[in-house]
N, C-alpha and C positions, 0 to 999 in steps of 0.2 A: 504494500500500500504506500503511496507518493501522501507525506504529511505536510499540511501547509501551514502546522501553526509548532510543529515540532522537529527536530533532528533528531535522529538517530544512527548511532553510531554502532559498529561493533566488533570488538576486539576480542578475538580469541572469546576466553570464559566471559569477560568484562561488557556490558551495553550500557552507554550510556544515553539517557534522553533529555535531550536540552528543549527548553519550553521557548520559543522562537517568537516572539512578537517583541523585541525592545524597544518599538515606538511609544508602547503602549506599557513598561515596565510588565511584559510577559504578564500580563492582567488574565486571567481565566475567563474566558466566556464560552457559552456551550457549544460549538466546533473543537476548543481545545478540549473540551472534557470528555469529547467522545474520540478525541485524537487519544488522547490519555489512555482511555480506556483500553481501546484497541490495541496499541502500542505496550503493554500493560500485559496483554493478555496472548501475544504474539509471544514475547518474552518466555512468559509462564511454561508455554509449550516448545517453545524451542530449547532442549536436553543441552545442548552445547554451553548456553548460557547460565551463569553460578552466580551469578552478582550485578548488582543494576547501578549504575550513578544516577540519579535526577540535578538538573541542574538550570539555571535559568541564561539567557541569551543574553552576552554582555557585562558589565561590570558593575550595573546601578543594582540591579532588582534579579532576586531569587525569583520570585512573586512578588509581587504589589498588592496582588487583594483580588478581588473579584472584578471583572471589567463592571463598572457604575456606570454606564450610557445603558448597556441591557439589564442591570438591574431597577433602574431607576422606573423604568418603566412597566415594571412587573404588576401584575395583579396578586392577590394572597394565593388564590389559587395556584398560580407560575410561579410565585415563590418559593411555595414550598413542594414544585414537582421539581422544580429546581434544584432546590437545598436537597431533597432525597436524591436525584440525579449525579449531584457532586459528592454526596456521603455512599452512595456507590461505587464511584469509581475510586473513593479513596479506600474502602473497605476491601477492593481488590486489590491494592497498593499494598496493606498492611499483610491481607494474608495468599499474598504472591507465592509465599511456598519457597523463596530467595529473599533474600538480604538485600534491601532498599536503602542506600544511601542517599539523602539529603545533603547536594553540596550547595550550602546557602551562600549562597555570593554577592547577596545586599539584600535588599528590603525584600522582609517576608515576612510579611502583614495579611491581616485578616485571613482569607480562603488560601493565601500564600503558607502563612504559617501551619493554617490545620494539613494543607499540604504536607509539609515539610514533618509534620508529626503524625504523619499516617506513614511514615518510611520509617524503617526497621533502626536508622541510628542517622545519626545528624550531626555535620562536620560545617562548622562557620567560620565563613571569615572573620577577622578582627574588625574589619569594617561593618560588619553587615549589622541590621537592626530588626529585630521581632515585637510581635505581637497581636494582638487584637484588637482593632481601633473599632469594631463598628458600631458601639455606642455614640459614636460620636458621629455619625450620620442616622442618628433615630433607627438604627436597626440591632442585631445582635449575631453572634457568630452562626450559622446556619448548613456547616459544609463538618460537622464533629469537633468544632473548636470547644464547647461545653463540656464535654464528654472525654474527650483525648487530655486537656489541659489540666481538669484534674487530678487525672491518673499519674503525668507526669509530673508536675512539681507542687500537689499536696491541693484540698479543697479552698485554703486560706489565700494562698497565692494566686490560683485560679479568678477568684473574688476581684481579689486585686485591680487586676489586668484585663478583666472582661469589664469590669463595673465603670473603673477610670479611663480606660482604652487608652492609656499610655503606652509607648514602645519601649524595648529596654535596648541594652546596647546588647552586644554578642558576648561581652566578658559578663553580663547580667547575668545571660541567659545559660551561659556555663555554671554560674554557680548555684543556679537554682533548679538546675539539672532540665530545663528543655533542650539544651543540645549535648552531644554527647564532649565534645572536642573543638576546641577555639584553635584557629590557626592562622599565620600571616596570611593576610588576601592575595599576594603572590605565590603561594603553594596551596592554596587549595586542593586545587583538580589534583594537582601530582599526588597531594597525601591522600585523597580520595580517591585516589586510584591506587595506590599501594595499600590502602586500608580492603579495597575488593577486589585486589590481587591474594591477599590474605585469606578473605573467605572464601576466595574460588580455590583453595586449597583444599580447602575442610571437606567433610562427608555429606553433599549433601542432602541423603535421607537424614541424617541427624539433623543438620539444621534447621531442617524442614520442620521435623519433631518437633525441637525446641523451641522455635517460633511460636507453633501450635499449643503447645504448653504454656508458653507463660501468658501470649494473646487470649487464648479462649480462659485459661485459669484465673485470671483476673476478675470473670466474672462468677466463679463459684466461690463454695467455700473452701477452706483450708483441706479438709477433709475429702471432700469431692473433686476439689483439684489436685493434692496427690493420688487418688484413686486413677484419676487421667491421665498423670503422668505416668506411673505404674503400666499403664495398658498401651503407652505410646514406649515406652523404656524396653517391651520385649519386645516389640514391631523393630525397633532400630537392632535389638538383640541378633533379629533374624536374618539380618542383611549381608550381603557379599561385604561390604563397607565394614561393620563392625569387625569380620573376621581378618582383614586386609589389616585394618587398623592393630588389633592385638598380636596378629603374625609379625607385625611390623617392629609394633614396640618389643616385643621380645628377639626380634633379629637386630635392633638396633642400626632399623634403617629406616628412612622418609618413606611413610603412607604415599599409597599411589590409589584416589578413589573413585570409581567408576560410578557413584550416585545408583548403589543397585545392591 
């Protein structure tokens, strides 16, 4: 498929998809969310691929936010087929089944940020700025921003940030654990690429697993989510990959994993 609001790259285990509109600070509107989607789920299926970059086109904007010319003009009803349309394609983001890097490379605001936090771990530049402003245009996060923010840096902090729609800086957002890793805005890409040069190492049925463990156990209990991980722990037991892995470490040689 020819993307016109996306790039895509593909290196070896590595794909990267760059969010392509910088007139418009790679603003989301629904062509890109169905670019998204698709592009999204191309990946998923295609075996070669271990590791995804997201990243936005140029130096200002990760994302900006949601495009405001097609929101503005919403009715409630389009709004919120809307808001389910965009928390769709980020719920296929989250459980891709691969390790979603978030390379934030400036402003990732509103629909940008819950973007950026539907991906499996999040590398910022020193430059870049987060948050959730859209109180501050009489509306409110609509794309998992409620829902994802306070899972990651606690209900109190969530309040915060959605209620004042202030932006934080990237060394903020490091310490209050929305992103994973702060880095010179000149090494970005590279470290986010050696970051999922790393995971395209690993096993990935295990990762697979473990994504699915902690994402889905998140919403049980303690007790019902070790239950789940239990029942995902001998699925990984059973694998070509687990055996490759402990022949390995007892030969005292680099695992070589075939995802099988």
């Amino acid at each position: 498929m020819a993307y016109e609001t996306l790039l895509l790259e593909r290196d070896g285990p590595i794909a990267v998809i760059t969010v392509n509109r910088p007139a418009v600070r790679n603003a989301l509107n629904a062509p890109t969310l169905e670019e998204l989607r698709h592009a999204m789920l191309d990946l998923k299926a295609d075996e070669s691929v271990r590791a995804v970059i997201l990243t936005g086109a140029g130096e200002k904007a990760f994302v900006a936010g949601a495009d405001i010319n097609e929101m503005a003009g919403q009715s409630p009803a389009g709004a919120r087929e809307l808001s389910r349309t965009a928390q769709h394609v980020f719920d296929v983001i989250e459980n891709l089944g691969k390790p979603v890097i978030a390379a934030i490379n400036g402003f990732a605001l509103g629909g940008g940020c819950e973007l950026a936090m539907a991906c499996t771990l999040r590398l910022a530049a020193d430059t870049a700025t987060l948050g959730q402003p859209e109180v501050n245009l009489g509306l409110m996060p609509g794309y998992g921003g409620t829902q994802r923010l306070p899972r990651l840096v606690g209900r109190a902090r969530a309040m915060e940030l959605t209620l004042l729609g202030t932006a934080i800086t990237a060394a903020e957002a490091g310490r209050i654990g929305l992103v994973n890793r702060v880095v010179p805005a000149a090494e970005l890409m590279s470290e986010a690429r050696k970051l999922a040069a790393q995971l395209a190492r690993n096993a990935p049925v295990a990762m697979r697993n473990i994504m699915s463990a902690i994402n889905k156990g998140l919403d049980m209990t303690l007790a019902e989510g070790c239950v789940f991980e239990a029942t995902l722990f001998g699925l990984t037991a059973a694998t070509d990959d687990m055996r490759e892995g402990t022949t390995a470490f007892l030969e005292k040689r680099a695992p070589v994993f075939k995802g099988k």
